[in-house]
C-alpha positions in Angstrom: 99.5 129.4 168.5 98.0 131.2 165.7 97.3 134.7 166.4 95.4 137.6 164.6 96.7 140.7 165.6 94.0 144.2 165.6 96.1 147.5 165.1 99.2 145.5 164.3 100.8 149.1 163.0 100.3 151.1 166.0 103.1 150.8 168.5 101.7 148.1 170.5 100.6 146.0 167.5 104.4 146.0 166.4 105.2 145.1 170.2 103.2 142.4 170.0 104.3 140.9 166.5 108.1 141.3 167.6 107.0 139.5 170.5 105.8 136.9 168.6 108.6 137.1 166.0 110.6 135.9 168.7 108.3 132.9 170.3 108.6 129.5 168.0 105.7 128.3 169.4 103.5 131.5 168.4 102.7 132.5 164.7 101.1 135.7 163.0 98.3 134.4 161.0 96.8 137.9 159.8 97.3 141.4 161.0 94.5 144.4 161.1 95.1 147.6 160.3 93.5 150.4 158.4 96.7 152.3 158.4 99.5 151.7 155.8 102.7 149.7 156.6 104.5 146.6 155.6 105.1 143.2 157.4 105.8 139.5 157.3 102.2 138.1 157.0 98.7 138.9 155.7 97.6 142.0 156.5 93.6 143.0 155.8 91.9 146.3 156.6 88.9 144.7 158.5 89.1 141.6 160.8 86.1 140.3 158.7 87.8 139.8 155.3 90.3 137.1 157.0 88.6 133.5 156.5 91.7 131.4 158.2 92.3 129.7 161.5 93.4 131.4 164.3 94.1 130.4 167.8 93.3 133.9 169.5 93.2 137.6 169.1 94.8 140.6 170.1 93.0 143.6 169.6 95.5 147.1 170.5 93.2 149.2 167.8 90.6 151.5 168.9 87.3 151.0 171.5 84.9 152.1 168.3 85.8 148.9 166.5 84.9 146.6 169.7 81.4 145.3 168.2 82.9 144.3 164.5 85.5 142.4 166.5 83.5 141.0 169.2 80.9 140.2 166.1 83.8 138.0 164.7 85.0 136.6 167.6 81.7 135.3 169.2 80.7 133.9 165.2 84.1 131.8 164.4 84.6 131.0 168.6 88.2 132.9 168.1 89.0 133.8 172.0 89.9 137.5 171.8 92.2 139.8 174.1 90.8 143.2 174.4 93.6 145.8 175.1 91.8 148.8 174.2 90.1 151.3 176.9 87.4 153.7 177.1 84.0 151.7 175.7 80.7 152.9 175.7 77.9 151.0 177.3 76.9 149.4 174.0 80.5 148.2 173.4 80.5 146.9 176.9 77.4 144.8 176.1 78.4 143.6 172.9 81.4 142.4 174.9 79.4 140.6 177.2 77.4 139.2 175.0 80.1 137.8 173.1 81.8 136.4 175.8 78.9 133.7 176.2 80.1 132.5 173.0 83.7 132.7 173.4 86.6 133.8 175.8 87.6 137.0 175.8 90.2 138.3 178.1 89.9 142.6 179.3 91.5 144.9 181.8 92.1 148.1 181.9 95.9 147.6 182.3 97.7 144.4 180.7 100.4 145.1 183.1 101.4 142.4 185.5 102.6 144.6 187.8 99.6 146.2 187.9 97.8 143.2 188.0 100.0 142.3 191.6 98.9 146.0 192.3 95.3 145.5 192.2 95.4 141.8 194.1 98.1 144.1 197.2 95.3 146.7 197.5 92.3 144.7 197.7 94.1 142.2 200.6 95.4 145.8 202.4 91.7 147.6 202.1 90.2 144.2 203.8 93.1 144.0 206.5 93.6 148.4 207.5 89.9 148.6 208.4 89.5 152.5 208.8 92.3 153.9 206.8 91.7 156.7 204.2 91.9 155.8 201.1 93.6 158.1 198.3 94.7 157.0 194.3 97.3 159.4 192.9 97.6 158.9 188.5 100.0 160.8 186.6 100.4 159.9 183.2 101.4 161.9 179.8 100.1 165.8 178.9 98.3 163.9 175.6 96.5 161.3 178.1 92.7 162.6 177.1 90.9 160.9 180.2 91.2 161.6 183.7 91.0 159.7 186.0 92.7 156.8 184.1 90.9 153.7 183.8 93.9 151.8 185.4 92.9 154.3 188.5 89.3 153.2 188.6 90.4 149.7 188.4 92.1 149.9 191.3 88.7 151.9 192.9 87.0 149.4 191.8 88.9 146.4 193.5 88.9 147.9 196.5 85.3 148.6 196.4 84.9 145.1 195.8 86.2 144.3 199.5 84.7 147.1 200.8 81.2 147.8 199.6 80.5 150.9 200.9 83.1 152.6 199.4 82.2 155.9 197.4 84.3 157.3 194.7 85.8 160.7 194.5 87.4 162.3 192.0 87.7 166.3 192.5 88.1 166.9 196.1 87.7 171.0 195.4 84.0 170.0 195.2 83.3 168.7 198.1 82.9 171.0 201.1 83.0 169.3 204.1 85.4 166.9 205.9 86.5 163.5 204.7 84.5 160.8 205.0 85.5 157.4 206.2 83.8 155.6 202.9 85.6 157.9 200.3 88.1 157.0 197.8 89.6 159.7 196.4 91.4 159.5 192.6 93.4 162.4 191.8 95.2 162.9 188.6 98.2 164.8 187.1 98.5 165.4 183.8 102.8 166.1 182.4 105.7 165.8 181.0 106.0 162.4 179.1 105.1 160.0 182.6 104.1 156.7 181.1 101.7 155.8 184.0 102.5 155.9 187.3 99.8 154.8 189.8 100.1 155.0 194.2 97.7 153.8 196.6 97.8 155.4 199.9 96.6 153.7 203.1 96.8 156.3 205.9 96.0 155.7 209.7 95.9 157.5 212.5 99.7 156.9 213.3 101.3 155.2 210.2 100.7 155.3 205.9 101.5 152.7 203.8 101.7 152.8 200.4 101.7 150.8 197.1 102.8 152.1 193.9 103.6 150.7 190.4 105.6 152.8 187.5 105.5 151.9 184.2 108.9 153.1 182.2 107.6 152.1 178.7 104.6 151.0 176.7 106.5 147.5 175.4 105.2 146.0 178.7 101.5 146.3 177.9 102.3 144.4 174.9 104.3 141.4 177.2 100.9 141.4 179.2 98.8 141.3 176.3 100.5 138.7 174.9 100.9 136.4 178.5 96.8 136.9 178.3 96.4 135.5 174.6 98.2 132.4 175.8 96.3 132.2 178.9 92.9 132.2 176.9 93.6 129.9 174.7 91.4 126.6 174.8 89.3 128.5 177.6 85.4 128.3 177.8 83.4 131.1 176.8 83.4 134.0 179.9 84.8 137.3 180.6 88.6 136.5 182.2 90.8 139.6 183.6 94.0 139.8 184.9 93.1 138.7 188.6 92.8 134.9 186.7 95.7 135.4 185.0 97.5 136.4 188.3 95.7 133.7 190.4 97.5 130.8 187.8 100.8 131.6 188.7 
């Protein structure tokens, strides 16, 4: 597999290219990176000025490069992994677009675990009709957004069995009593927490609860990298993780 790796000097661009460093079967073609650094392969300061083959892309830069990427996937057919958060609309429907033309591969979280997480909540939301519903994020005091997007992933999925559901993420504004279609999504904000992410079911006479802690960031780059091979020699849509959990 040839691979292009976006951001290939930021932590999770050298996860990735250790990652492959250590696969036979998997080969850096061309790394991107604005930043300075040294490695074993081409490196080029924007995806554009590498004319070579490649197999797939990993992108681990940053959301305000999405539409040169997405540009250069969807004109050379290159499936592309998208591991960066936080787009704006437009990004979001460059991406779409794009993925008419080629596969591209996004979630919120390239965790597996989280990926299990999301699949766990969905079947429990569809089988504990009438339980309250509450998401509880704590990540690092230098996380910038709240709730996390892994958070409203989860919202999302659940929302997904259960249609009526309506989001909400500061309780202390709402003045009056629960109601049964809410999903609250509460943050915390400390310390040097990775990401750690609990989904509470609560009935009238029991709670059950899923969770998933991340310990370190290497493991995004594992999931990032399962995804790349996963895409490759797909047809052009939008994949997540829920296909890349539903193979296994």
């Amino acid at each position: 597999m040839k691979l292009i790796i976006s951001g290939v000097f930021g932590r999770m661009g050298k996860a990735v290219a250790a990652l492959a460093a250590a696969d036979d079967d998997v080969r850096v073609v061309c790394g991107v990176d604005i930043a300075p650094g040294t490695a074993d392969f081409p490196v080029a300061e924007r995806i554009e000025d590498y004319k070579g083959e490649a197999d797939v892309i990993i992108d681990f830069s940053h959301h305000s490069g999405t539409v040169a990427i997405c540009d250069y996937a969807a004109s050379r057919g290159i499936p592309l992994v998208l591991a960066t958060t936080g787009h704006t609309e437009e990004e979001k429907a460059c991406i779409a677009a794009a993925s008419e033309k080629t596969a591209i591969f996004m979630s919120a979280n390239m965790s597996m675990g989280v990926a299990l997480l999301n699949k766990l909540c969905k079947e429990a939301a569809a089988f504990l009709d009438g339980a309250d519903i509450e998401i509880i994020e704590k990540h690092h005091n230098k996380k910038l957004d709240a709730p996390s997007g892994t958070a409203l992933m989860l919202a999302e999925g659940i929302k997904s069995v259960k249609e009526e559901s309506v989001f909400v993420l500061d309780r202390s504004s709402v003045r009056q009593a629960r109601n049964k279609n809410e999903i609250g999504i509460q943050s915390v904000r400390a310390g040097n927490i990775v990401g750690e992410h609990e989904v509470l079911f609560a009935l009238g006479n029991e709670h059950i609860t899923l969770s998933h802690s991340a310990f370190n960031r290497e493991l995004f780059a594992d999931g990032a990298f399962k995804a790349a091979k996963f895409l490759v020699g797909k047809a052009p849509r939008l994949y997540n993780m829920d296909d890349l959990v539903a193979q296994k």
